[in-house]
C-alpha positions as CSV (number, residue, x, y, z in Angstrom):
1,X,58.0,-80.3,-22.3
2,X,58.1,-78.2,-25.2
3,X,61.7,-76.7,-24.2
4,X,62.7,-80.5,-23.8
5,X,62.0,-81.1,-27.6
6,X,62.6,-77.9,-29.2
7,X,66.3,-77.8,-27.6
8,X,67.5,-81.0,-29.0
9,X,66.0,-80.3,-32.6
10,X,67.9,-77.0,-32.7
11,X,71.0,-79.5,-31.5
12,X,70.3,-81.5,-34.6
13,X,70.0,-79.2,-36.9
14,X,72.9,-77.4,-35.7
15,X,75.0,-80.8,-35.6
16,X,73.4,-81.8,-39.1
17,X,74.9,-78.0,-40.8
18,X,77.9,-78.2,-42.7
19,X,81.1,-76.3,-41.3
20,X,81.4,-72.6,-42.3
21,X,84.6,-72.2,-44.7
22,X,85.7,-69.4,-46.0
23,X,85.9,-70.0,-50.1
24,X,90.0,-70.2,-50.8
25,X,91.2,-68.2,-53.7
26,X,92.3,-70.4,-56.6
27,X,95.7,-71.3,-56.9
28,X,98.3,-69.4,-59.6
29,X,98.4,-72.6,-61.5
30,X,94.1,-73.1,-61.9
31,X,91.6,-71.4,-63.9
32,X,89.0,-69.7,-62.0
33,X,86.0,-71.6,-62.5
34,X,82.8,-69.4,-62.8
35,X,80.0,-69.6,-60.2
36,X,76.5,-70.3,-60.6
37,X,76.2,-66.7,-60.1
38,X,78.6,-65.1,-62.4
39,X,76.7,-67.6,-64.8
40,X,73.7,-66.2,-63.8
41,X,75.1,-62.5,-64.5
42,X,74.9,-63.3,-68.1
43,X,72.7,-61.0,-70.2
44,X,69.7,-62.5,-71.7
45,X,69.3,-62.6,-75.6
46,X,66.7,-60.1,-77.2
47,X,64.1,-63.0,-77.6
48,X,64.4,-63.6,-73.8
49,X,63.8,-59.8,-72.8
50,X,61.3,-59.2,-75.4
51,X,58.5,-62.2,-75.1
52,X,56.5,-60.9,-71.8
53,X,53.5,-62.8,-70.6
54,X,50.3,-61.6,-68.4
55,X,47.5,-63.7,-67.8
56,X,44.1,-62.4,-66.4
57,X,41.5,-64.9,-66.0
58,X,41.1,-66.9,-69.0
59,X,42.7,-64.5,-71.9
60,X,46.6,-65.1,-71.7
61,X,48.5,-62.2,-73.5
62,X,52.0,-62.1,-75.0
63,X,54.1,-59.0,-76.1
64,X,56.9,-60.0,-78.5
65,X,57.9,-56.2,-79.3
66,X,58.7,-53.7,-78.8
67,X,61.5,-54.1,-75.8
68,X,60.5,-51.8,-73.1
69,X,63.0,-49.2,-73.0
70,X,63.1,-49.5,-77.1
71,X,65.0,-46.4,-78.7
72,X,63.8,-46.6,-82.6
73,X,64.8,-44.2,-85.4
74,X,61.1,-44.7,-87.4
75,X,58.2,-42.3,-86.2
76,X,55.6,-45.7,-86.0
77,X,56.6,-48.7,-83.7
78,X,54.4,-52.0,-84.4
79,X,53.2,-53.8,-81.4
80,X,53.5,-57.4,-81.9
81,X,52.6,-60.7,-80.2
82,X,49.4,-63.3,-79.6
83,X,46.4,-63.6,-77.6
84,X,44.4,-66.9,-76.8
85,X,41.1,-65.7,-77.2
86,X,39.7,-62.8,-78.8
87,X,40.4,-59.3,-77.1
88,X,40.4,-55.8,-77.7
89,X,43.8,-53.8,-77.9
90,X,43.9,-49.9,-77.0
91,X,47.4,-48.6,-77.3
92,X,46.8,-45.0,-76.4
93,X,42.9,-44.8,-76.6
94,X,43.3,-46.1,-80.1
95,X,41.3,-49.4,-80.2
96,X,42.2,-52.7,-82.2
97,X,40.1,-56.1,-82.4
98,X,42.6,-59.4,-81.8
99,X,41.1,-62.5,-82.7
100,X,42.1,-65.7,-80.2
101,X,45.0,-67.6,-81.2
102,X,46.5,-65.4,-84.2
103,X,49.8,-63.2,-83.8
104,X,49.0,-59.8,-84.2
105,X,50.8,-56.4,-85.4
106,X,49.4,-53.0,-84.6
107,X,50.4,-49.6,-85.3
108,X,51.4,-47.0,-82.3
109,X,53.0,-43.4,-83.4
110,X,56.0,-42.0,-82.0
111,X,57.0,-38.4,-81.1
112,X,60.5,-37.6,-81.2
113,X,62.1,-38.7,-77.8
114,X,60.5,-41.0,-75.0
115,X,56.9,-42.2,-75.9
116,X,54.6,-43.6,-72.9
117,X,52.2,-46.4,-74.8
118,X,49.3,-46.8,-72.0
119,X,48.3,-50.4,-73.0
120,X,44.9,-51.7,-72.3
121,X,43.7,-55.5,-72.7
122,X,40.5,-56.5,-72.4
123,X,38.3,-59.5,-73.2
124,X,34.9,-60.8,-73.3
125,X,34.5,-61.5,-69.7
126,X,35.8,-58.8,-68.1
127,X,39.7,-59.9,-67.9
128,X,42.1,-57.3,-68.1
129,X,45.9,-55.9,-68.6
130,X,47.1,-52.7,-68.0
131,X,50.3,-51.3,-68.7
132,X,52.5,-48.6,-70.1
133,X,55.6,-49.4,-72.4
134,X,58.6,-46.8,-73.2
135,X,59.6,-46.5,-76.7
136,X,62.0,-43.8,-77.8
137,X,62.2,-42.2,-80.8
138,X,65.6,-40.7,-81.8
139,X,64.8,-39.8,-85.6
């Protein structure tokens, strides 16, 4: 019985497909319309790339900069973003106190060349964020 069924819903489905073309070249005279694709190829704006997002529990915690990947020609970088409720900060075992809702700007230092910022957020109930950020520094 199951054979019975399954057999004509494949038939449908199969009936219901549209034809497979292969896309035609545009003509000499026509402009080559992008794809969604090569629309999609386009490179987000800094704003886009730098705003990241993590959410653990309750606390919600947004990085606005630096970029990962960041090269900088200053030996200090200032991590800078928000935080929905209060939370402490450790960029590289130094520890910073963020109230809830504010945008916040801490210091990190830089060594000359690639910097690994281990990045720790942590809140009042236990939720936490961990990650490490690349900055460069090319004086």
């Amino acid at each position: 019985m199951r054979v019975i069924i399954f057999v004509p819903f494949l038939f449908l489905l199969a009936a219901c497909a549209p034809p497979a073309t292969a896309p035609s070249a545009p003509a000499a005279t026509e402009a080559a319309v992008p794809t969604s694709f090569e629309a999609a190829t386009v490179p987000p704006t800094v704003a886009e790339v730098a705003a990241r997002q993590w959410t653990s529990g309750d606390m919600t915690f947004t990085l606005e900069s630096p970029v990962d990947g960041a090269i900088v020609s200053e030996p200090q970088v200032f991590l800078t973003g928000t935080t929905n409720v209060e939370t402490v900060l450790s960029v590289n075992d130094e520890l910073y106190v963020l109230p809830g809702g504010q945008p916040f700007s801490v210091p990190a230092p830089l060594f000359e060349g690639p910097n690994a910022l281990s990045i720790v957020v942590s809140d009042a109930n236990g939720d936490l964020v961990e990650f490490v950020l690349t900055v460069i520094y090319q004086p």
